[in-house]
N, C-alpha and C positions, 0 to 999 in steps of 0.2 A: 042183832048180828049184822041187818043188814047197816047200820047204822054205824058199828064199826068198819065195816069192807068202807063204806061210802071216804070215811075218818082215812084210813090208812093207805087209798087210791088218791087221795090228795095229797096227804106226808110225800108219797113218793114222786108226785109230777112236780112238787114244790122244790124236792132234791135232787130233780132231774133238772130242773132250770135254774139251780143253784151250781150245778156243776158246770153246765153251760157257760154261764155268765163267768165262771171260776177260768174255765176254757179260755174263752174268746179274751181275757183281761191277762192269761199269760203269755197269749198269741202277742197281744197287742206288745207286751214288755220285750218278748224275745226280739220281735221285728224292731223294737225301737233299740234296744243294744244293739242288734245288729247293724241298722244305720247308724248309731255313732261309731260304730267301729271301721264302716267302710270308710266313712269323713276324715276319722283320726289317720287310715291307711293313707288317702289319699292325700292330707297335709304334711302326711311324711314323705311319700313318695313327690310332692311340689317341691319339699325344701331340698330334697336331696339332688332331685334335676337342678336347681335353683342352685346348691352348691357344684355343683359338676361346671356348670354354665360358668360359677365365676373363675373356676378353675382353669379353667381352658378360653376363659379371655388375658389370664393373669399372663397364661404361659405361654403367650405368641409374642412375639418382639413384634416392636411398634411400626418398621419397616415392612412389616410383611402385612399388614393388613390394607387392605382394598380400599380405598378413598372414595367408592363409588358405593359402600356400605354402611349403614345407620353408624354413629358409635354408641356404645353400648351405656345400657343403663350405670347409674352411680354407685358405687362399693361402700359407699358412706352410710352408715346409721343416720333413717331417718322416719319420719313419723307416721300413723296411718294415713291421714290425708296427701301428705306429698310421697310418700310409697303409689294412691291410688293414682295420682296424678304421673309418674314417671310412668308406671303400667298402664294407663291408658293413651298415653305418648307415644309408650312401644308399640302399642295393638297399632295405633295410627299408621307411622310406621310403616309396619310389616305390610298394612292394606295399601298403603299407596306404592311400594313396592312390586307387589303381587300386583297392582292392576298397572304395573309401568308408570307411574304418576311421580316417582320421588326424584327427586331435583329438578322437578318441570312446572312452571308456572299454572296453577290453575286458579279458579275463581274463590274457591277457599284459599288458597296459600293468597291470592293478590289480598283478599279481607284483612288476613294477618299481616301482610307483607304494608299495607295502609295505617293498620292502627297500633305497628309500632312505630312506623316513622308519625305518627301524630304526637306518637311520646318522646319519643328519641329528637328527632326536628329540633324542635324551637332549645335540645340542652347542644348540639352542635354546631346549631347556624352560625352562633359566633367565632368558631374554628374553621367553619370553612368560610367566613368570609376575609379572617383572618388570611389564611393561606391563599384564595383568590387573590387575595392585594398584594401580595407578596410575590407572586409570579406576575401580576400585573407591573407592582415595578423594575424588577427584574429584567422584564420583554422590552418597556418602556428605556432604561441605562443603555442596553443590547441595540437596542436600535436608533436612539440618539448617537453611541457610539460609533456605530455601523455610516452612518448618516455624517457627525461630526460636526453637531449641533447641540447644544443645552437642551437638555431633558422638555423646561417649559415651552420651548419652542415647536416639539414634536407639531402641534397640533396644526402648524402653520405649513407642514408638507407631508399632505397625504396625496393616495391615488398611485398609480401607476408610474406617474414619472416623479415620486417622493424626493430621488436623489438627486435627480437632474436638478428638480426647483434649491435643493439644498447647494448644488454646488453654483449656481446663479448667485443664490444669495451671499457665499462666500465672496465670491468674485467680486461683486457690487463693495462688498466692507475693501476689498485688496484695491478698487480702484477708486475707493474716498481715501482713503490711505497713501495712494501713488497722489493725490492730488494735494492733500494739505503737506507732506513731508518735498517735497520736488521745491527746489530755492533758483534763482538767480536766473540765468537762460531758459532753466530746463523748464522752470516753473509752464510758462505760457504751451510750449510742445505736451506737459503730461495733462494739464486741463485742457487740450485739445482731443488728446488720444482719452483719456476718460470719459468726454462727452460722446464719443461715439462709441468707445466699446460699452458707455452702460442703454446707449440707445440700441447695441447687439442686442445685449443682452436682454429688453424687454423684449424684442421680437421674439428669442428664442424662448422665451416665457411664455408669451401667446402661444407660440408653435406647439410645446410642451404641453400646455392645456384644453389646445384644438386635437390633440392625439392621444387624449385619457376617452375620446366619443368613437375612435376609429378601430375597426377591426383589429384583430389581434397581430396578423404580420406588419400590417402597416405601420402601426402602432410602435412597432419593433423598431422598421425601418427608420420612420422619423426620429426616435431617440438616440439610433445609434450614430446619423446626421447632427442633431444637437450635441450630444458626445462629444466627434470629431470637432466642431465648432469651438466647444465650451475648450477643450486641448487646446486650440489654438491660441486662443485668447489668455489661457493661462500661461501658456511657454511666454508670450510676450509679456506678460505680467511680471513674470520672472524674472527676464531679460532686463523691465527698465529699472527691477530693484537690486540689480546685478548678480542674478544668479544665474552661472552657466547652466543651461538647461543640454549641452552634448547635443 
């Protein structure tokens, strides 16, 4: 007898810990459907904010959005990894936003701001040097023009009194000109009057490049003396090629 009691106090701790373990394995089931059900709520509830969101970027006309605002992720089907990437482009984003950082230079934007011009650089360089040369001659026409000198010449009247030396040198060609073209009397009178207006004319040469080292009014006052000067010698220039000068 007591041999059965001992038999049947065993059967029953054995079906007490059989129920147990029966227990705790549908504990475990319910709680795990349970979380796949909140996951499932919550990737419904993502997609639908997700559709709301594109909804009301569709629906704003393009004038009325803020220039001072990110623009919005892509409407286009695309893949897991460039989905993760646009999303965490946004989160970027929103943070430097939120910390006052977006459109302000900092030590991360400079990083990126370097290693795309590493890439970009050397496929442009030949556009913009392109375009440098192209407003270089442009400037260079413009101011041979301005000047009234051949372009290659530029290089022979720089500084401050660029024009003055330009119209010097004009002059010098007007009176090798009065000097070979002048016949018969006049000849010996215009290679007289040529030697000395082109020995003016060095002096105001000097003067001209004695007053590119002088202060800035003086500088003035002297050129606008050379000026006066260079006038003078032109209206006479005029005169002996027989142009009324009034």
């Amino acid at each position: 007898m007591r041999k059965l009691a001992r038999r049947r106090g065993k059967i029953t701790q054995g079906a007490q810990r059989g129920c147990r373990k029966c227990a705790v394995k549908k504990t475990k089931a319910e709680n795990k459907a349970r979380r796949q059900v909140d996951k499932a709520a919550r990737k419904a509830a993502a997609r639908s904010e997700a559709a709301e969101k594109k909804a009301a970027a569709q629906s704003v006309p393009a004038q009325q959005v803020d220039p001072a605002t990110p623009p919005p992720l892509t409407s286009a089907p695309v893949g897991k990894k460039a989905a993760k990437a646009l999303l965490k482009a946004d989160k970027q984003t929103a943070k430097a936003i939120k910390k006052g950082e977006f459109g302000t230079v900092t030590p991360g934007n400079a990083k990126k701001i370097v290693g795309i011009a590493k890439i970009v650089g050397p496929l442009l360089l030949p556009f913009a040097l392109r375009a440098v040369s192209t407003v270089r001659e442009s400037y260079d026409r413009s101011r041979a023009r301005k000047l009234g000198v051949p372009v290659d010449d530029l290089g022979k009247f720089t500084g401050h009194g660029a024009s003055l030396h330009a119209r010097i040198a004009g002059d010098s060609v007007a009176l090798r000109d009065l000097r070979e073209q002048s016949t018969g009397e006049e000849r010996g009178h215009a290679r007289t009057y040529a030697d000395q207006a082109e020995a003016r004319l060095a002096q105001l040469t000097s003067a001209v490049r004695a007053a590119e080292r002088m202060p800035s009014p003086r500088r003035r006052s002297a050129h606008r003396a050379v000026d006066q000067e260079l006038s003078r010698i032109e209206s006479e220039l005029l005169t002996r090629f027989g142009v009324p000068t009034g």
